[in-house]
DSSP file (Angstrom, degrees, kcal/mol; ACC not computed):
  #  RESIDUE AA STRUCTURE BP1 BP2  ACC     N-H-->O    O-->H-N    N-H-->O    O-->H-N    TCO  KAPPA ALPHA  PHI   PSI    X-CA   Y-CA   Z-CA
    1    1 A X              0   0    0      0, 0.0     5,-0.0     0, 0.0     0, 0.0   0.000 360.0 360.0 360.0 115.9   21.7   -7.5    3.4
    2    2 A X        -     0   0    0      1,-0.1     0, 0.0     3,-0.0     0, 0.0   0.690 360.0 -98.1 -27.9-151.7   23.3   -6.9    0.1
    3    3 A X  S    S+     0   0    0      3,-0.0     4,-0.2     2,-0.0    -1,-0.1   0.346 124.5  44.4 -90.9 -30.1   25.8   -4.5   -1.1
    4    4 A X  S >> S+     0   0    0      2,-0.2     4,-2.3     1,-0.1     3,-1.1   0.888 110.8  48.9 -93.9 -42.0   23.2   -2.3   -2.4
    5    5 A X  H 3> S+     0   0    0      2,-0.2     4,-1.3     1,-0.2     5,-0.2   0.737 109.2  59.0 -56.4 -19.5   20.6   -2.3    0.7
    6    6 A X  H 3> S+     0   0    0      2,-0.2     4,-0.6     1,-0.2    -1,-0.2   0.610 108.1  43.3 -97.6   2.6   23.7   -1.6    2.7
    7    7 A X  H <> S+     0   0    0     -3,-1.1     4,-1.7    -4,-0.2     5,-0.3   0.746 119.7  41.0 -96.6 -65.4   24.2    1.5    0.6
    8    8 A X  H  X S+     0   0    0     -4,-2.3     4,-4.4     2,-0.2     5,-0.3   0.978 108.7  53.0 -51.3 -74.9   20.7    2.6    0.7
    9    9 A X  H  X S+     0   0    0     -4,-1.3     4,-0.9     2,-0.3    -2,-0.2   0.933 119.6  45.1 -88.6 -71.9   20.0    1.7    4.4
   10   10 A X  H >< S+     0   0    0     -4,-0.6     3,-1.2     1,-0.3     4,-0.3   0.758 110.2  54.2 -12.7 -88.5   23.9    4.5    4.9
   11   11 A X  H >X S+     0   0    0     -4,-1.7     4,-2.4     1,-0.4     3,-0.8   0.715 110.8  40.0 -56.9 -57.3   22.7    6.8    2.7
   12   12 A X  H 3< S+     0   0    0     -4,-4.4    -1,-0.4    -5,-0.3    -2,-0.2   0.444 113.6  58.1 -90.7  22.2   19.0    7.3    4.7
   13   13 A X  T << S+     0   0    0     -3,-1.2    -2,-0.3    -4,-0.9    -1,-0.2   0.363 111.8  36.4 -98.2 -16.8   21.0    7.2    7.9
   14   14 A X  T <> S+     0   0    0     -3,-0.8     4,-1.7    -4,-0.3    -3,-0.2   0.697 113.0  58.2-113.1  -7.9   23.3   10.3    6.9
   15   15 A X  H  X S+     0   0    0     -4,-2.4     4,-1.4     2,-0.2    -3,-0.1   0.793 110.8  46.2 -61.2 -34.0   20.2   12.0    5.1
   16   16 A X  H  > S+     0   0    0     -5,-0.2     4,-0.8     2,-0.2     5,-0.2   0.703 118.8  39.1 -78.2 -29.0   18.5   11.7    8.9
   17   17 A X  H  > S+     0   0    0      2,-0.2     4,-1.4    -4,-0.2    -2,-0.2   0.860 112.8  51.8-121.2 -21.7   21.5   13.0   10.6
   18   18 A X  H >X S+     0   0    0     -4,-1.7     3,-1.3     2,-0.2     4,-0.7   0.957 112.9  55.4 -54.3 -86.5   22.7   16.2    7.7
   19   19 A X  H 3X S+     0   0    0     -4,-1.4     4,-1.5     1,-0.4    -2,-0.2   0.520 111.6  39.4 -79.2 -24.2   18.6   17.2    8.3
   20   20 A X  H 3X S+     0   0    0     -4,-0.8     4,-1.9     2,-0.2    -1,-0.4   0.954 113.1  53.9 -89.7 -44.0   19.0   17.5   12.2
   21   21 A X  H <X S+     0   0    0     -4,-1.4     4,-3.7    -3,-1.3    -2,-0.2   0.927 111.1  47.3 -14.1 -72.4   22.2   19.0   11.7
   22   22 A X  H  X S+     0   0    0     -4,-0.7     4,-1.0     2,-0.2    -2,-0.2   0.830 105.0  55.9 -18.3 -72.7   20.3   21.3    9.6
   23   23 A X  H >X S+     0   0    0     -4,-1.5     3,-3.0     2,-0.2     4,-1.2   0.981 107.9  53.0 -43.4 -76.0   17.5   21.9   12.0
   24   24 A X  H >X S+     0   0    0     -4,-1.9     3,-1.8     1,-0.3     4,-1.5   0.887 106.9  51.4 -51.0 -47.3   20.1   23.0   14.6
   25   25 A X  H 3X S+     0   0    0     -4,-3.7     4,-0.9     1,-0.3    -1,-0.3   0.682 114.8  39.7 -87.5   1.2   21.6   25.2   12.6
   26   26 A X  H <X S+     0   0    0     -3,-3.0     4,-1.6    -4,-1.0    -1,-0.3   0.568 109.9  52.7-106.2  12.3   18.7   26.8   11.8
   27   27 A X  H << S+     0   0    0     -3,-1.8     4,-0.5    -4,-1.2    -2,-0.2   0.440 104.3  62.1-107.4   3.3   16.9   26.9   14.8
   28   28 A X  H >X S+     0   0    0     -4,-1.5     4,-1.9    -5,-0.3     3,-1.7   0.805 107.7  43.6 -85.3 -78.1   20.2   28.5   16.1
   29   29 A X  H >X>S+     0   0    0     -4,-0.9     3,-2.4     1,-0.2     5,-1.6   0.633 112.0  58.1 -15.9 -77.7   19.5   31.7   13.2
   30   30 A X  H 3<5S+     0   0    0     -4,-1.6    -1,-0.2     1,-0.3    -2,-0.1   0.453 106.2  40.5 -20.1 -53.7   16.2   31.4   14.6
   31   31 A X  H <45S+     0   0    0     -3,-1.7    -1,-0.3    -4,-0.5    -2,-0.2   0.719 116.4  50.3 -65.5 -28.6   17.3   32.1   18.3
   32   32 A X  H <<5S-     0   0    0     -3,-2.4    -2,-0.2    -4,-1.9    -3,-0.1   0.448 110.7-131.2-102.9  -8.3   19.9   35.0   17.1
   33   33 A X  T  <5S+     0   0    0     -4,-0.6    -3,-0.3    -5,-0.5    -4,-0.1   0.965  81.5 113.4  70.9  57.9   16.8   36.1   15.4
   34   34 A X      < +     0   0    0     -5,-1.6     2,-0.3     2,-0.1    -4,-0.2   0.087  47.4 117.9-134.1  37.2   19.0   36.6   11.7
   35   35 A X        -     0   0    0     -6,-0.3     2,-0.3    -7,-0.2     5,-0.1  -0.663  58.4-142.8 -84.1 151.1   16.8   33.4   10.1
   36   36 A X    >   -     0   0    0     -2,-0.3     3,-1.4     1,-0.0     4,-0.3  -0.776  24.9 -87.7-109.5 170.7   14.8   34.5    7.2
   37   37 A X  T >> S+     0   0    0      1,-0.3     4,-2.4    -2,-0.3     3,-0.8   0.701 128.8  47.0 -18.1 -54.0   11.3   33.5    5.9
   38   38 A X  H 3> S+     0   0    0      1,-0.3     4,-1.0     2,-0.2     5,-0.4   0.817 105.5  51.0 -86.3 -36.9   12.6   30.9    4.1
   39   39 A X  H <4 S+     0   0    0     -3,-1.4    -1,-0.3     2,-0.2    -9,-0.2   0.036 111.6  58.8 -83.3   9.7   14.9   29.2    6.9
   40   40 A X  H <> S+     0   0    0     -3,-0.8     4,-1.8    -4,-0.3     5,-0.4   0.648 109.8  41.5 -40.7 -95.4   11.3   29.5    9.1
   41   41 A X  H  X S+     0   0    0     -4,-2.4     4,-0.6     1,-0.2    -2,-0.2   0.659 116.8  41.2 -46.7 -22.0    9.6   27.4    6.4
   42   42 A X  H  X S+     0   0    0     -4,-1.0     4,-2.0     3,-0.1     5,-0.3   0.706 116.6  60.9-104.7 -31.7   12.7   24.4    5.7
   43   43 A X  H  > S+     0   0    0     -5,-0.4     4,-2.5     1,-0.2    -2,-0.2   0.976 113.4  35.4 -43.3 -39.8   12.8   24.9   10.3
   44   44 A X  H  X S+     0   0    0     -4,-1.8     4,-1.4     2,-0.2    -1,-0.2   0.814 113.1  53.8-100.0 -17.1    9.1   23.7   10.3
   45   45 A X  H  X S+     0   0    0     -4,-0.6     4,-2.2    -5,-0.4     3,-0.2   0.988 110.6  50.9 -80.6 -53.4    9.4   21.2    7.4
   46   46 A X  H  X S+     0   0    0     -4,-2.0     4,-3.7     2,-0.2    -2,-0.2   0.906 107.0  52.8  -4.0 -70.9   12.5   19.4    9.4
   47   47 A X  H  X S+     0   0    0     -4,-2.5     4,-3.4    -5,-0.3    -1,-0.2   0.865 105.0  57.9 -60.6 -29.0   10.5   19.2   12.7
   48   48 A X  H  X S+     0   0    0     -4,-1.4     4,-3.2     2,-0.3     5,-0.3   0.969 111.0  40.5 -40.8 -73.3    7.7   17.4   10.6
   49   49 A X  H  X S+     0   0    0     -4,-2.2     4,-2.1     2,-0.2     5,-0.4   0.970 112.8  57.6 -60.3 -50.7   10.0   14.9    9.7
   50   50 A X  H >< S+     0   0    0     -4,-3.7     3,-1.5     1,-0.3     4,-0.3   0.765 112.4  43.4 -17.5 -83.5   11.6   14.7   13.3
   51   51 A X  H >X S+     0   0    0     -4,-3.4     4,-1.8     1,-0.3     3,-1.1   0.718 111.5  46.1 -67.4 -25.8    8.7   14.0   14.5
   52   52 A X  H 3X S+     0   0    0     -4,-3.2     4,-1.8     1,-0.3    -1,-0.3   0.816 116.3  53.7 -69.1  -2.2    7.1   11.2   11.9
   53   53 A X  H << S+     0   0    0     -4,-2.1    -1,-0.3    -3,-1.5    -2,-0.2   0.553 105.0  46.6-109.7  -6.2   10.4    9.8   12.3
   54   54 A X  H <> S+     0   0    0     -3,-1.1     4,-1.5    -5,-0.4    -1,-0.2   0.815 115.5  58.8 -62.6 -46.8   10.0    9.8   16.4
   55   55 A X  H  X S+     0   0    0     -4,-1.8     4,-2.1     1,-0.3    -2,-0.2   0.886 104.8  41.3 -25.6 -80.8    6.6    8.3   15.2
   56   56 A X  H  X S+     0   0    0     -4,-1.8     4,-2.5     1,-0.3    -1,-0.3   0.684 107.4  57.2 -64.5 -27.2    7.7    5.6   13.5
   57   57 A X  H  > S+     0   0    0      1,-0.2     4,-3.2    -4,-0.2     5,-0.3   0.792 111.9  49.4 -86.1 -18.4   10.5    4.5   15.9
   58   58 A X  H  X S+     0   0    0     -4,-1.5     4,-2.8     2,-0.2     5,-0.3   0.960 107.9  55.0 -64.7 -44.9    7.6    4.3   18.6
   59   59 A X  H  X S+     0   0    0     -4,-2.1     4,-3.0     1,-0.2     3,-0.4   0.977 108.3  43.7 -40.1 -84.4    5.7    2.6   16.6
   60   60 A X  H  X S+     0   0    0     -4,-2.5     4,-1.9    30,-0.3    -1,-0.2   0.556 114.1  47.1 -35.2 -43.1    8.1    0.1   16.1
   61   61 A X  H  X S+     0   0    0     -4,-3.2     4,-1.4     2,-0.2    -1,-0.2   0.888 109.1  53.6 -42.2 -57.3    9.2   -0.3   19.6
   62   62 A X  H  X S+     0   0    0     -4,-2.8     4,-1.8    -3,-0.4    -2,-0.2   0.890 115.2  46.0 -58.3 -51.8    5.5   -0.5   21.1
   63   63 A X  H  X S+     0   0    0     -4,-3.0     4,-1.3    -5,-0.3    -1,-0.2   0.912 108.2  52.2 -71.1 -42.4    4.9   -3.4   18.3
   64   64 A X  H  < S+     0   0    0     -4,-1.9    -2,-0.2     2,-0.2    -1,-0.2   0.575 113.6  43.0 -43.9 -20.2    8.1   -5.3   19.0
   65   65 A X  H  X>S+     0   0    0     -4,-1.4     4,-2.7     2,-0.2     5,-2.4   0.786 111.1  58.3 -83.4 -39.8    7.2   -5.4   23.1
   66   66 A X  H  <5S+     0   0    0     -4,-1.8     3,-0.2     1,-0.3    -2,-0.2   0.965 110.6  46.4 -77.2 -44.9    3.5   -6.3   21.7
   67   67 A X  T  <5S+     0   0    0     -4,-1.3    -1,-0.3     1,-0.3    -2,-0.2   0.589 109.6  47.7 -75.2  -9.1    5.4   -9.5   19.9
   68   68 A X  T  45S-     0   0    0     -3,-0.4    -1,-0.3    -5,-0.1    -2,-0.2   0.814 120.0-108.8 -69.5 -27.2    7.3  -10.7   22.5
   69   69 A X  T  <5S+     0   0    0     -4,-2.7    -3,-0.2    -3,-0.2    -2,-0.1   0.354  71.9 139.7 128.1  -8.8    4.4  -10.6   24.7
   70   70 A X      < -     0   0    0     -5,-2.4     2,-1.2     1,-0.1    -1,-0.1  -0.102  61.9-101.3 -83.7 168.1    5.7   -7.6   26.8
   71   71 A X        -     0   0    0      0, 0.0     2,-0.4     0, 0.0    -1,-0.1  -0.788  44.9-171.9-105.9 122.4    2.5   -4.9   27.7
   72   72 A X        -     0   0    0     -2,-1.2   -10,-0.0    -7,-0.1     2,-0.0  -0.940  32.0-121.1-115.5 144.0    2.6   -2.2   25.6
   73   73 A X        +     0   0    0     -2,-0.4     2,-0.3     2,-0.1    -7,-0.1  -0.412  49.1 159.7 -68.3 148.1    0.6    1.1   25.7
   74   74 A X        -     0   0    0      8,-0.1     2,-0.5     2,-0.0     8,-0.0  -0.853  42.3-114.3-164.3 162.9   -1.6    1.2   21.7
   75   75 A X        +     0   0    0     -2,-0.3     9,-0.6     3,-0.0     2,-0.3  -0.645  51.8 156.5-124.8  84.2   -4.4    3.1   20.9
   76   76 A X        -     0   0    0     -2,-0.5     3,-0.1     7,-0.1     6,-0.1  -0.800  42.8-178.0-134.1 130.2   -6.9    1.1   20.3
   77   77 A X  S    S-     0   0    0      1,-0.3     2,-0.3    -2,-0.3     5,-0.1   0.604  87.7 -20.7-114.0   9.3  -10.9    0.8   20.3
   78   78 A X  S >  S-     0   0    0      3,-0.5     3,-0.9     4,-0.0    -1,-0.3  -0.864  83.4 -75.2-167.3-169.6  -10.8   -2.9   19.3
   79   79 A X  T 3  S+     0   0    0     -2,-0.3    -2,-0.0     1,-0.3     0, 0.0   0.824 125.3  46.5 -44.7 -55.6   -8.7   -5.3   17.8
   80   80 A X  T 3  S+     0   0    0     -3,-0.1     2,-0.3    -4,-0.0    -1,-0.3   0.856  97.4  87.7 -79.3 -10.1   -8.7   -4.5   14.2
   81   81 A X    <   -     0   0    0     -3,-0.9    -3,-0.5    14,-0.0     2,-0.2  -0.771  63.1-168.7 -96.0 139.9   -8.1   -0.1   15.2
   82   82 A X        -     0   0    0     -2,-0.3    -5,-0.1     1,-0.2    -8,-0.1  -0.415  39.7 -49.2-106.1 179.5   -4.5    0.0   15.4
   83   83 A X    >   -     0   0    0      1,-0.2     3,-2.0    -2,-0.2    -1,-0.2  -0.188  45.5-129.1 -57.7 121.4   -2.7    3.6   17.0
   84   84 A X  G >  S+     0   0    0     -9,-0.6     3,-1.3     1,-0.3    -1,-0.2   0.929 105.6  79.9 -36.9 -52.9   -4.0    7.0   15.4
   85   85 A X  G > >S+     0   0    0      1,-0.3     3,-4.0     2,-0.2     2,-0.9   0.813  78.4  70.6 -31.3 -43.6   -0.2    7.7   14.9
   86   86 A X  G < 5S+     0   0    0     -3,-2.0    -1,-0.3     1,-0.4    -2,-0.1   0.279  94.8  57.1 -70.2  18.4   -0.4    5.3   11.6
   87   87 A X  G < 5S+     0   0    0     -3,-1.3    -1,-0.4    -2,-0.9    -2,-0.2   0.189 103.2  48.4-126.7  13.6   -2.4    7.9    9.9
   88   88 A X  T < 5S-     0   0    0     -3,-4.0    -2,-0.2    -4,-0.1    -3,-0.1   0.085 131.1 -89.2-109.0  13.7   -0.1   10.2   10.3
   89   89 A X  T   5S+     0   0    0     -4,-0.4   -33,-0.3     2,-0.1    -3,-0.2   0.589  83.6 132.1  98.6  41.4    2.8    8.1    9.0
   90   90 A X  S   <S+     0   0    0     -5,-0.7     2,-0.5     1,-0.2   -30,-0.3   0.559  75.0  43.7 -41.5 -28.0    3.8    6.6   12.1
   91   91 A X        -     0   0    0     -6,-0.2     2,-1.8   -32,-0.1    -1,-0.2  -0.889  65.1-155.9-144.3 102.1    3.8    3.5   10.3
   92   92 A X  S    S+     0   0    0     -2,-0.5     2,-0.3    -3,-0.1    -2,-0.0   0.033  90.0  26.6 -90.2  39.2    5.1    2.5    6.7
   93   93 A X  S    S-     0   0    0     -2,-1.8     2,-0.8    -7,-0.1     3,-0.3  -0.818  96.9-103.5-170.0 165.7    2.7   -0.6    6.1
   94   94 A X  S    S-     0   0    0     -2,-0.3     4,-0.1     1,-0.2     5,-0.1  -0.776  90.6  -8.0 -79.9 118.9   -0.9   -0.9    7.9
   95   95 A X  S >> S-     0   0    0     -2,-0.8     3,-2.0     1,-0.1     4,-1.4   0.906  70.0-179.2  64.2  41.8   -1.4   -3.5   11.1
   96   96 A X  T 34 S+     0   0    0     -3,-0.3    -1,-0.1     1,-0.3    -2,-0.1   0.728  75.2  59.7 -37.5 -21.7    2.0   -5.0   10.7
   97   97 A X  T 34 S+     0   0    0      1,-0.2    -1,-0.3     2,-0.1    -2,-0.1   0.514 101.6  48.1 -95.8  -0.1    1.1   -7.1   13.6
   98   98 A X  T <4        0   0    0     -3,-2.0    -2,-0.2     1,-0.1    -1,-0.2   0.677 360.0 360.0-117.7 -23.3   -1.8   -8.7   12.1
   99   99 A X     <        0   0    0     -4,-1.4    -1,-0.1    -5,-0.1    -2,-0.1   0.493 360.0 360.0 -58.4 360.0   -0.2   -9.6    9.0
């Protein structure tokens, strides 16, 4: 990894951990009931990402057990449909395993 990927690759690892940061602190307002409208709306846009980004790390797991060999849970109704998740962005590239 370069100087610049290793920059990049930082940089979306402290963007992921300021936005949960975030999230707590607004889903603390939220509890104390003094969030406004707008601290509602950036709460629900947060969890979004939370979750595709739960998504993706499932993803990732599930496929790395499928290449070793290990038995992995997918959601599949043959071969070529891969896990519903990947249409919800579960998945940054299509069938990664078939490539």
């Amino acid at each position: 990894m370069n100087m610049q990927e290793e920059i990049e690759s930082r940089l979306q690892s402290l963007v992921g951990k300021v936005a949960m940061e975030k999230l707590d602190s607004i889903l603390s307002k939220i509890k104390d009931d003094t969030a406004t409208s707008i601290d509602r709306e950036h709460a629900a846009i947060l969890r979004e990402i939370q979750a595709l980004a739960k998504n993706r790390l499932s993803v990732e797991v599930n496929e790395s057990g499928f290449r070793r060999g290990d038995e992995v849970w997918v959601e599949r109704t043959s071969e070529s449909h891969f896990p519903h998740i990947r249409l919800h962005g579960g998945a940054l590239e299509d069938d990664p395993i078939l490539d």
